[in-house]
C-alpha positions as CSV (number, residue, x, y, z in Angstrom):
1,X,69.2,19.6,49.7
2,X,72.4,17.5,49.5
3,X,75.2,17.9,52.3
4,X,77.1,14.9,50.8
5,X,77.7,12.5,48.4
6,X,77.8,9.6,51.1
7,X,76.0,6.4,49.9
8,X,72.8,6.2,51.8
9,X,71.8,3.5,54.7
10,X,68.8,4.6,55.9
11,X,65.9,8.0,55.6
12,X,64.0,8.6,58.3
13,X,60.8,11.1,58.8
14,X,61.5,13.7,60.7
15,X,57.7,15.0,60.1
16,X,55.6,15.2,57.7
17,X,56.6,16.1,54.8
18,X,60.4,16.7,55.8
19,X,62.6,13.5,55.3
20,X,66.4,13.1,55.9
21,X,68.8,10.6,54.5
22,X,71.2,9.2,56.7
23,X,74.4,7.6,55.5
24,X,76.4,4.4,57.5
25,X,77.8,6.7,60.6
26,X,73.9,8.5,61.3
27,X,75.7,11.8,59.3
28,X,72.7,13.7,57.2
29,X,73.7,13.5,52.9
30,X,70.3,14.8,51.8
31,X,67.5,16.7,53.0
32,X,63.9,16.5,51.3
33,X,60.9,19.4,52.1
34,X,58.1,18.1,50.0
35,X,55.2,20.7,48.8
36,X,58.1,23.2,50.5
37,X,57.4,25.8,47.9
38,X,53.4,25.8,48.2
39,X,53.6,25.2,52.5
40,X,55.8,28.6,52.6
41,X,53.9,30.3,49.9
42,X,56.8,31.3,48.1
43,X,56.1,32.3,44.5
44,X,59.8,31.6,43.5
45,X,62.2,28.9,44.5
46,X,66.0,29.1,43.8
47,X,68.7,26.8,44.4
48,X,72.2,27.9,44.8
49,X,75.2,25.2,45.0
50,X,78.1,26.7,47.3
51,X,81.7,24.6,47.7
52,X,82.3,23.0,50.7
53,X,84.9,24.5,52.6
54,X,87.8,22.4,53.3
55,X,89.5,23.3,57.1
């Protein structure tokens, strides 16, 4: 999953198999599930992009 298009510093493990990508200020741009669609048993996975809502 990607939250922004920040350059990235650093990923750190959050467990196994679920990594996070952390750009200069500690703020999350992308997320990674590995094996996410075999661990939840889903027989489909779909990917949706939304707009980011400016405020």
């Amino acid at each position: 999953m990607e939250f922004s298009s920040n350059l990235i510093k650093e990923t750190k493990e959050i467990s196994q198999n679920v990594y996070v990508d952390l750009d200069e200020n500690g703020d999350i741009v992308n997320m990674t599930l590995e094996h996410a669609k075999k661990r939840a048993k889903l027989p489909d996975v779909s990917v949706e992009q939304m707009t980011t809502a400016t405020f």
